[in-house]
N, C-alpha and C positions, 0 to 999 in steps of 0.2 A: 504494500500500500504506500502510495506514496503521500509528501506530505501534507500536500493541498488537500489530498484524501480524506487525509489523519483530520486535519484542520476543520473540516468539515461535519465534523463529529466531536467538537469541542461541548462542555458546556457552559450555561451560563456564566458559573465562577471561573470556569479555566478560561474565559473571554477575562473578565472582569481583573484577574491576576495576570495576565498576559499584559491586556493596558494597564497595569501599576507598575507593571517593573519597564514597560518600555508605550508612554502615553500618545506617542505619532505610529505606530501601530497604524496601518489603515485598515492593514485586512481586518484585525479585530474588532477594528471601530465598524467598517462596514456589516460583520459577521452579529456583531452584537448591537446594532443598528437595526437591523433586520429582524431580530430575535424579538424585540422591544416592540417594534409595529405589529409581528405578529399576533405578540399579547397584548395591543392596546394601548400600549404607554408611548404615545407617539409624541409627547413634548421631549422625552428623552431619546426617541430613535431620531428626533429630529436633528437633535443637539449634535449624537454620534454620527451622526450621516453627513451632516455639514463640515460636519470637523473633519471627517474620511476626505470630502468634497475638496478642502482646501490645498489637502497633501496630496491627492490625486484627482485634481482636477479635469484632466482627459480619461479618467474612467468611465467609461459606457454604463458597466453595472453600476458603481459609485451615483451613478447622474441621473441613474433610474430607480434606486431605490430610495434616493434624497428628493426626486424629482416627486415621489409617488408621495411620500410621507410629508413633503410640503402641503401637494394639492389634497392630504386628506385632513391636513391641519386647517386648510383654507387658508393658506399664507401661498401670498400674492409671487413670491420668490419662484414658486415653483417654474414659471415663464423664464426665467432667465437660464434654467441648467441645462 
């Protein structure tokens, strides 16, 4: 398995300890970004996704799961990604 695999099968804490010891993390930001929207808590998948957004700005995924979780916030931003 490799490691994007592995990554893929983190959970929530193993996200949440991953960004403490290294906080520009994108994949985590994005991975637990996603996580967050999934259950609902979209003011903080917002936070993570944005913040993914700023350190990978030409990410496609990064641009559509920040893009989604704006437009379900109703924050107008979402037109810009």
């Amino acid at each position: 398995m490799s490691t994007n695999d592995q990554a893929a099968f983190l959970t929530e804490t193993q996200l949440r300890d991953r960004l403490k010891a290294s906080p520009d993390d994108a994949d985590a930001l994005l991975r637990l970004g996603w996580l967050r929207l999934q259950f609902g808590d979209y003011r903080e998948a917002r936070d993570l996704l944005l913040k993914a957004h700023v350190l990978q700005p030409r990410s496609v995924l990064v641009r559509i799961y920040a893009g989604r979780t704006l437009a379900d916030c109703g924050d107008l931003r979402a037109r810009d990604l």
